[in-house]
C-alpha positions as CSV (number, residue, x, y, z in Angstrom):
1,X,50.3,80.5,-109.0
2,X,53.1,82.2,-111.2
3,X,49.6,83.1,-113.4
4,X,49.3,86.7,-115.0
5,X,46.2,89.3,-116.5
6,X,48.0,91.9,-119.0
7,X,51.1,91.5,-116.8
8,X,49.2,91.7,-113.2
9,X,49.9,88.6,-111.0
10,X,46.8,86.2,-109.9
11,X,46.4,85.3,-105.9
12,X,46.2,81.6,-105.7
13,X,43.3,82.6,-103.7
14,X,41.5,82.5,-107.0
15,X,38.7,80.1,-107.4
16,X,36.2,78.9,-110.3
17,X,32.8,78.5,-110.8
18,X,31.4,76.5,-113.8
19,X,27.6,75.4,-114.4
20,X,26.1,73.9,-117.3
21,X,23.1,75.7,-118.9
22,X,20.2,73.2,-119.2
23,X,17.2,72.9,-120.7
24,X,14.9,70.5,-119.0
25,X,11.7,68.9,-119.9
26,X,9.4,66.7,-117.7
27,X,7.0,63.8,-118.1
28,X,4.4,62.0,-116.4
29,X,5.7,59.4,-114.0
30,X,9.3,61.1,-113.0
31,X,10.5,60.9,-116.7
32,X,12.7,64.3,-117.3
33,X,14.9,64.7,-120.4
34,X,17.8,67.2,-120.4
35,X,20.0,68.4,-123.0
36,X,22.4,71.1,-122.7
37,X,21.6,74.9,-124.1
38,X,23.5,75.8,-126.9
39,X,26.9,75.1,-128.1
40,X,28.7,77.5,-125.1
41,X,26.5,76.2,-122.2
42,X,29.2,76.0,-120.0
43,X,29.3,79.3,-117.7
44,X,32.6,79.4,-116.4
45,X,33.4,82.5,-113.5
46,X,36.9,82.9,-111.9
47,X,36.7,84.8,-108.4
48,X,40.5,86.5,-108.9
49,X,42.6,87.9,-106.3
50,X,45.4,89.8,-107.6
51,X,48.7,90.2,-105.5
52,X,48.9,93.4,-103.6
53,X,50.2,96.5,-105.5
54,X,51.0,100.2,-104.7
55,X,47.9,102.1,-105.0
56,X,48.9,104.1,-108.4
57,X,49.2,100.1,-109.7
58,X,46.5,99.1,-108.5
59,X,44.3,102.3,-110.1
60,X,45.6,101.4,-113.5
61,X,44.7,97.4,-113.2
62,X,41.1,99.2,-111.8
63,X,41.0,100.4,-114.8
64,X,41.8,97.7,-117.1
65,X,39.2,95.6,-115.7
66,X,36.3,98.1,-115.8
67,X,37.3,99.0,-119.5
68,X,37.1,95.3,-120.4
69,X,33.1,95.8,-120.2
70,X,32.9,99.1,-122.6
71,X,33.8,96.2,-126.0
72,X,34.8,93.5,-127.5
73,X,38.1,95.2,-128.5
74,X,38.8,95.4,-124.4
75,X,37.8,91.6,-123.3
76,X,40.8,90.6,-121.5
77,X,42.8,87.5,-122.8
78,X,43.8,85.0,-119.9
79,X,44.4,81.3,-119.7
80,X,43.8,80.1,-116.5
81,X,45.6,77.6,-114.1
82,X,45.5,74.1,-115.2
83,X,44.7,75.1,-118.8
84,X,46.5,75.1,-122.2
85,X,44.4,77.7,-124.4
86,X,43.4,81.1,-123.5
87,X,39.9,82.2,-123.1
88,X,38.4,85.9,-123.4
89,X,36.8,87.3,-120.1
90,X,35.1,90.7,-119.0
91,X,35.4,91.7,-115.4
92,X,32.9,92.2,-112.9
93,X,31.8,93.1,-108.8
94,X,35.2,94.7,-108.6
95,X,36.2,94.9,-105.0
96,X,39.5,97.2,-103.6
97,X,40.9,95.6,-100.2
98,X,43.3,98.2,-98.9
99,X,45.6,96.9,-96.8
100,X,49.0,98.7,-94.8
101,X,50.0,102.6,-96.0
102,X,50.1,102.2,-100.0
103,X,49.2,98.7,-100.4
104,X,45.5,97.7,-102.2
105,X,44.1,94.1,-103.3
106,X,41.8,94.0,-106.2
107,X,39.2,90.9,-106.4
108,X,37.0,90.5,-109.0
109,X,34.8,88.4,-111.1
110,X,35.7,87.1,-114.4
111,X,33.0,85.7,-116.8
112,X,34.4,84.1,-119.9
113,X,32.7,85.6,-122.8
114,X,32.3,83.4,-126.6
115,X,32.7,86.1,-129.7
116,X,31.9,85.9,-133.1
C-alpha cells in the first residue's frame, strides 16, 4: 500500500472496521423493524500501521495524531485504500512498537469523523 497520512506511509497491515448504527424496535410474535440511525450511521475505524521511522520521525507523526483530537482544525484528511474521496479522521489508542536501535512503529486507531 503506496497509501500516505500528512506524508507518513501506511503498513498494509492496516485493517477496517465498519458497523452500521441501528435503531431497532420489536413486536409480538418475532416481528422486529430496523432502520438505520441518522444520516452518518456508518462507523467506520482503520487499525493503521505506519512503516517504521527513526525515532525523531516517529515523535513528530506522535504528535500529529494526538493533536488531531485537540479540533476540528487538526482532523487529519486521508483517503483510504480502495477509495476515491477523502474522509476526515481523529486518532486514537496510539501504540509505539520499538523495534532495532532507532527504529519505532506507530499503530493507531482512526475514527472517521462527519463536520458541519
Amino acid at each position: 500500500m503506496s497509501q500516505s497520512i500528512d506524508g507518513y506511509k501506511v503498513s498494509t497491515n492496516s485493517t477496517k472496521t465498519s458497523t452500521l448504527r441501528v435503531k431497532e424496535l420489536s413486536f409480538g410474535g418475532g416481528y422486529r423493524n430496523i432502520i438505520t440511525d441518522g444520516l452518518n450511521a456508518d462507523n467506520e475505524t482503520w487499525n493503521i500501521e505506519f512503516v517504521p521511522y527513526v525515532t525523531a520521525t516517529a515523535t513528530t507523526l506522535e504528535g500529529l495524531l494526538n493533536n488531531s483530537k485537540s479540533s476540528t482544525a487538526n482532523m487529519l484528511s486521508w483517503t483510504p485504500t480502495g477509495e476515491s474521496s477523502a474522509k476526515i479522521w481523529t486518532a486514537s489508542d496510539i501504540q509505539k512498537m520499538f523495534i532495532g536501535k532507532d527504529k519505532i512503529i506507530i499503530i493507531c486507531t482512526l475514527r472517521r469523523e462527519f463536520i458541519l
